[in-house]
C-alpha positions in Angstrom: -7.3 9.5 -0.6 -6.8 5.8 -1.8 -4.6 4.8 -5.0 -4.8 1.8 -7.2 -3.1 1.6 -10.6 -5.0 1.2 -13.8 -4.0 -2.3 -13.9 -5.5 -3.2 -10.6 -8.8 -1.9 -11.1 -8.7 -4.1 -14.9 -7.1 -1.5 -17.1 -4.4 -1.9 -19.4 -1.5 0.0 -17.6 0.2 1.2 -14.4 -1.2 4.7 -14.1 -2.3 6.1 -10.7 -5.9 6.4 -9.8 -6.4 8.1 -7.1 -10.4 8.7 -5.3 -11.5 9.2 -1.7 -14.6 7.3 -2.3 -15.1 4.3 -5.0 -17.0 6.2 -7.2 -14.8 8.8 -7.6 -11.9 6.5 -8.3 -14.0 5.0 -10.5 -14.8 8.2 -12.9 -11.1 9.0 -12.4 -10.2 5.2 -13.3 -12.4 5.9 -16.9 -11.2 9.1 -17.1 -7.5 7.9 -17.7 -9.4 5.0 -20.8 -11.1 7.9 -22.0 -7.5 9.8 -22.4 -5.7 7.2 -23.8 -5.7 6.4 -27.4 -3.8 3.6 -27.5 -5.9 0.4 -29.0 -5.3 -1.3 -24.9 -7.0 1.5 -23.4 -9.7 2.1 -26.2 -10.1 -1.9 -26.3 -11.1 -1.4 -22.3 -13.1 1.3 -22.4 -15.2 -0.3 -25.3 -15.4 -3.4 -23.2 -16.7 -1.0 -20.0 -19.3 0.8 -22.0 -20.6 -2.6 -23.0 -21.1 -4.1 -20.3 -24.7 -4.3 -19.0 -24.4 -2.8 -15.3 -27.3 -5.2 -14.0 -25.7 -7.8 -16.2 -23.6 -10.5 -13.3 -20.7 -10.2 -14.6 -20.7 -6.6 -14.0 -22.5 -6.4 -10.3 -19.7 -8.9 -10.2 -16.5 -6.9 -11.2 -18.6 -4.0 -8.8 -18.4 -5.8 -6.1 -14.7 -7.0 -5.7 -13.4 -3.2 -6.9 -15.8 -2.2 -3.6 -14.2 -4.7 -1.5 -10.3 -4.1 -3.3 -10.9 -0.3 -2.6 -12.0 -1.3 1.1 -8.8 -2.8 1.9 -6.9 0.1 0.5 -4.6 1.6 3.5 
């Protein structure tokens, strides 16, 4: 199991995340936008929702989170 905090993955706070693969951190990681309804966390998940997954920007973002969870010990 690998943990990064809602910050590092681009959220707005320092909440745990926790997945054994990236994709499961990655459900769990909007999971915790999706429960929070503060404006920072609604502003987010708006923004992730968005965001055209073939768009660069977001193969983009993709990408480093893949590599970011990779390094996780």
């Amino acid at each position: 199991m690998k943990i990064m905090t809602c910050k590092q993955m681009g959220g707005p706070c320092d909440a745990q995340i926790s997945g054994s693969n990236p994709q499961e951190m990655l459900k769990r990681g909007l999971d915790n936008l999706s429960l929070n309804v503060d404006p920072d966390h609604q502003a987010a998940l708006k923004m992730m929702k968005a965001m055209d997954p073939d768009s660069p920007e977001a193969k983009q973002w993709h990408a480093d989170f893949e590599t970011k969870f990779s390094q996780l010990s």
